[in-house]
N, C-alpha and C positions, 0 to 999 in steps of 0.2 A: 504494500500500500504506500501514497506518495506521503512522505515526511511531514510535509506542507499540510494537505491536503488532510491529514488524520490527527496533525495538533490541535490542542482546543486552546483557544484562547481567556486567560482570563474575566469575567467584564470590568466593564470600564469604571471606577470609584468618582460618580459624578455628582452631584445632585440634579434634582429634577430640572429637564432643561426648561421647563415652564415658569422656574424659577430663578435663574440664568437669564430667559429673557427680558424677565420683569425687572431687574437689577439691572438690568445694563439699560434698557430706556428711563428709569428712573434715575441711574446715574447720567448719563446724558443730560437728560433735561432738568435735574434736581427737582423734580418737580412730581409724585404719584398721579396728579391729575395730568399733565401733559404726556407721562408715560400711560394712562389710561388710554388716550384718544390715541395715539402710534399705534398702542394694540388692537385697540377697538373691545378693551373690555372695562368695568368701573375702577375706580381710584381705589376702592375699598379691598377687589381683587389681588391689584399691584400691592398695596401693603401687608396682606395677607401671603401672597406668596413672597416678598421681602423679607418679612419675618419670618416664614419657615426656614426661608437661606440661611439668615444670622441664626436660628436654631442648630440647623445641621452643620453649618461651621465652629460654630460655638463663640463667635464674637459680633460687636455691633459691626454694622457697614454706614453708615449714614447715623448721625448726628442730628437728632431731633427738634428743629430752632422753630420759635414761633414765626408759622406760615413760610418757612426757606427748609431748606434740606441741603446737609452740608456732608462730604464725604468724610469716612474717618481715614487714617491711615491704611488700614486694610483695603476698606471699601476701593481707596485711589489704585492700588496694587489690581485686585480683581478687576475693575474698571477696564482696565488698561488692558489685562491680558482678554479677555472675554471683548472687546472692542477688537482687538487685533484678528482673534477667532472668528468670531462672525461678519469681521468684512472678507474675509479667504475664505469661508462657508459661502457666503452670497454671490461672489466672483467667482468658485466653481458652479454655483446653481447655475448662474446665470451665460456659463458657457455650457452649458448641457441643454438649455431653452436655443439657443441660435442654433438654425438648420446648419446640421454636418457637410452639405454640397456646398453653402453656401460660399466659405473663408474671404467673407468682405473684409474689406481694412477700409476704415476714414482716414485719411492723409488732409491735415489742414497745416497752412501754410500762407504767407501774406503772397497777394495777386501776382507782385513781380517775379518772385520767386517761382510761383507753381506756372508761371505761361513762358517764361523764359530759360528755366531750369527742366521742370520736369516734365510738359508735356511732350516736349524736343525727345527725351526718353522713353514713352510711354514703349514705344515699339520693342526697343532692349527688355522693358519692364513684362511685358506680356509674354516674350521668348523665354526670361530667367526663370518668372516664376508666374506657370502657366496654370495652377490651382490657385493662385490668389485675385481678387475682384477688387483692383483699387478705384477707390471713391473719393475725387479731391474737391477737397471744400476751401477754397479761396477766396482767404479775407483777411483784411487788416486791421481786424478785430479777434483778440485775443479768444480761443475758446476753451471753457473749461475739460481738459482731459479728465482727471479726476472721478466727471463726473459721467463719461460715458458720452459728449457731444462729439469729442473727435477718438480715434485709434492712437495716430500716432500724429507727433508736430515736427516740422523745421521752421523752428525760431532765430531770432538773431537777437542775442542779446550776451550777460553774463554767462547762461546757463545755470546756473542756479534758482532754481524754483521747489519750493516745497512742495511735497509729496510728489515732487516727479525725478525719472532716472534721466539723466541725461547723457550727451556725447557729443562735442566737437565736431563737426564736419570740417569747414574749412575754417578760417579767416578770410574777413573781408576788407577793402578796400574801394575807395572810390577817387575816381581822376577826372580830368578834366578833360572829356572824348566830343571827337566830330567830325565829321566827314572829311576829308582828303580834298573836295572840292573850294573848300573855304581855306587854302593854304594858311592857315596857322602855323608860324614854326616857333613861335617867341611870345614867353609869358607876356613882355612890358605890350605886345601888341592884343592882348584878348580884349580891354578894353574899347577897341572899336568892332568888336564883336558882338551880337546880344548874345543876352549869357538866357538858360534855359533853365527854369525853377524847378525843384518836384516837393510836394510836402512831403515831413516826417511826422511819424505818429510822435505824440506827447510823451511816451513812456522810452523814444531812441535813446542809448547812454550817450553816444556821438554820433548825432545828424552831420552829416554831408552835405552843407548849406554853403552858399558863396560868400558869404562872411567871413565860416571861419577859414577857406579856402584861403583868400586874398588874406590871412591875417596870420597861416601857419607858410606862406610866399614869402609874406614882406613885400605884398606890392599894396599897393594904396587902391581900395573899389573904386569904381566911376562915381563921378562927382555930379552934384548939382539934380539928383531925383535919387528917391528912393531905389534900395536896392533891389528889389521886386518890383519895382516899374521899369525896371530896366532890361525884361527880357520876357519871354513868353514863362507862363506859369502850367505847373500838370502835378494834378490831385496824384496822377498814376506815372510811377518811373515804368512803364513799359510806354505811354503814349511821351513822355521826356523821348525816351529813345530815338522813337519814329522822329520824330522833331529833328533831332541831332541830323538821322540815318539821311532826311530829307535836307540837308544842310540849312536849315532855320537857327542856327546857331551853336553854342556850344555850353554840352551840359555833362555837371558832375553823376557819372554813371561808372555801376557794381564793374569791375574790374573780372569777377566773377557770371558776372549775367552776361555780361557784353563779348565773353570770352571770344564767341564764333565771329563777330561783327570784327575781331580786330585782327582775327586767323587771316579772316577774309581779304580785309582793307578795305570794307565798307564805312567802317572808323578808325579811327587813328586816336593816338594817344599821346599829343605834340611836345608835351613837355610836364614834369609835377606841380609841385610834392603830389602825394595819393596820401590819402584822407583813412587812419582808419577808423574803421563804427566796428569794430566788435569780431565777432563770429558769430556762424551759423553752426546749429544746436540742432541733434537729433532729440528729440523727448518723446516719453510715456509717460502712462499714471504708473505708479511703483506696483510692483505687485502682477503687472500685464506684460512685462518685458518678455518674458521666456514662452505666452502664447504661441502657436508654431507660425500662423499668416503673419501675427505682430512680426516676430523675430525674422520672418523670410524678407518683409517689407524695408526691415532696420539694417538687416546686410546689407541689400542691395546698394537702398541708398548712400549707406558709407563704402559698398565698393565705388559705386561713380565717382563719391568725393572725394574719394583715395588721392589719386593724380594730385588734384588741387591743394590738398592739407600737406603733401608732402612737401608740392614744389615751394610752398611758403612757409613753413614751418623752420 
């Protein structure tokens, strides 16, 4: 007979998990009554089964104050671990609920990135990994991973965000690009050029603005109008681009996005400094990284960045 197969296991020394549950919404929200309504059963309930807990434990958990509920030392210890437990209970449930044919991935990502970076690859992406369904959500609006709105992210920022795993793809940089037709060869001459806007979100650590371009130069901006009335303006660094590509002027663009335009000599790159903003960030929510579609989607993408993190690193 199989060894495995003919051992008996122990059971497991738990208390009721009925009452496991009730403690952990109760400690949440300190509250019996607001742990009632999460369960959908009365406040009188939750304190009842509370109090069986601290019985079969044999210590208080909660701290009895008038109208607040306050954790004891204990109570913060089980809190903690029984919180930990039932988000990796929920997060297996909830990949057992998603159809098995299915292995969609949400990829979000800000607009320049996902129409300049990764649609250009969708075709590599469909060859590598031919049971994955990717779904790119493109915005430049932060979305919460954590919470199940996107899969996976390419961010550009620190990389450091709570509750998510992160990874480095490249660094970024930004210069001062534009068409070959506009013979630019010399910074003191950009001035009689229009210069070409793009905004940056509120939350960039270093926006790529004409300001601080002309200010890490050492050249003096154009005089006599504001700096933004001095050139065409775009919400979107991919319509910046077209502007450039179409010689309207010249505008600070990703050194990284622009790569193929400069292979080409569609753009040019006439002279610096290059500006940097950061790095571009793989993330997940903690906890999702080693999913098999997640993890196939998170190689890929850091194979393509390969090249790029290395030649600048």
């Amino acid at each position: 007979m199989n060894e495995i197969g003919s051992s008996i296991r122990p059971p497991r020394r738990l208390p009721p998990l009925l009452s496991l549950r009730a403690f952990e919404a109760a400690a949440a929200h300190l509250s019996f009554q607001r742990a009632a309504l999460e369960l959908s059963v009365t406040p009188s309930a939750i304190s009842h089964q509370v109090r069986a807990l601290e019985d079969t434990l044999g210590q208080p958990l909660f701290r009895r104050l008038t109208r607040q509920l306050a954790l004891t030392p204990a109570g913060q210890r089980l809190f903690a671990d029984l919180r930990m437990g039932f988000d990796m209970l929920e997060a297996g449930v909830d990949r057992l609920r998603r159809p098995a044919a299915s292995q969609a991935v949400t990829l979000t990502t800000n607009t320049a990135f996902a129409a300049r970076w990764v649609l250009p690859r969708m075709e590599a992406f469909r060859k590598a990994c031919p049971g994955v369904e990717l779904r790119l959500h493109a915005s430049d609006t932060l979305v919460d991973l954590a919470r199940g709105d996107a899969d996976i992210a390419v961010r550009s920022g620190h990389g450091n965000w709570p509750g998510l795993v992160s990874r480095e793809l490249m660094p970024e940089r930004y210069a001062p690009l534009c068409s070959p037709m506009l013979g630019l060869k010399r910074a003191s001459d950009l001035p009689k050029h229009q210069l070409i806007h793009c905004d940056w979100q509120p939350q960039a650590l270093a926006p790529a603005v004409w300001t601080r371009w002309f200010r890490e130069a050492g050249i003096a901006p154009p005089r006599g109008r504001a700096m933004k009335a001095s050139g065409l303006s775009f919400s979107d660094e991919t319509h910046a681009t077209l502007a450039a590509l179409a010689g309207h002027g010249v505008a600070l663009l990703s050194l990284t996005l622009s790569a193929e335009e400069l292979r080409s000599g569609a753009l040019v790159q006439p002279f610096g400094p290059a500006l940097d903003t950061g790095s571009y960030f793989l993330a997940v929510a903690r906890g999702s990284e080693n999913e098999p579609a997640v993890r196939a989607v998170w190689e890929w993408i850091a194979s393509q960045a390969a090249p790029e993190l290395r030649s600048r690193g």
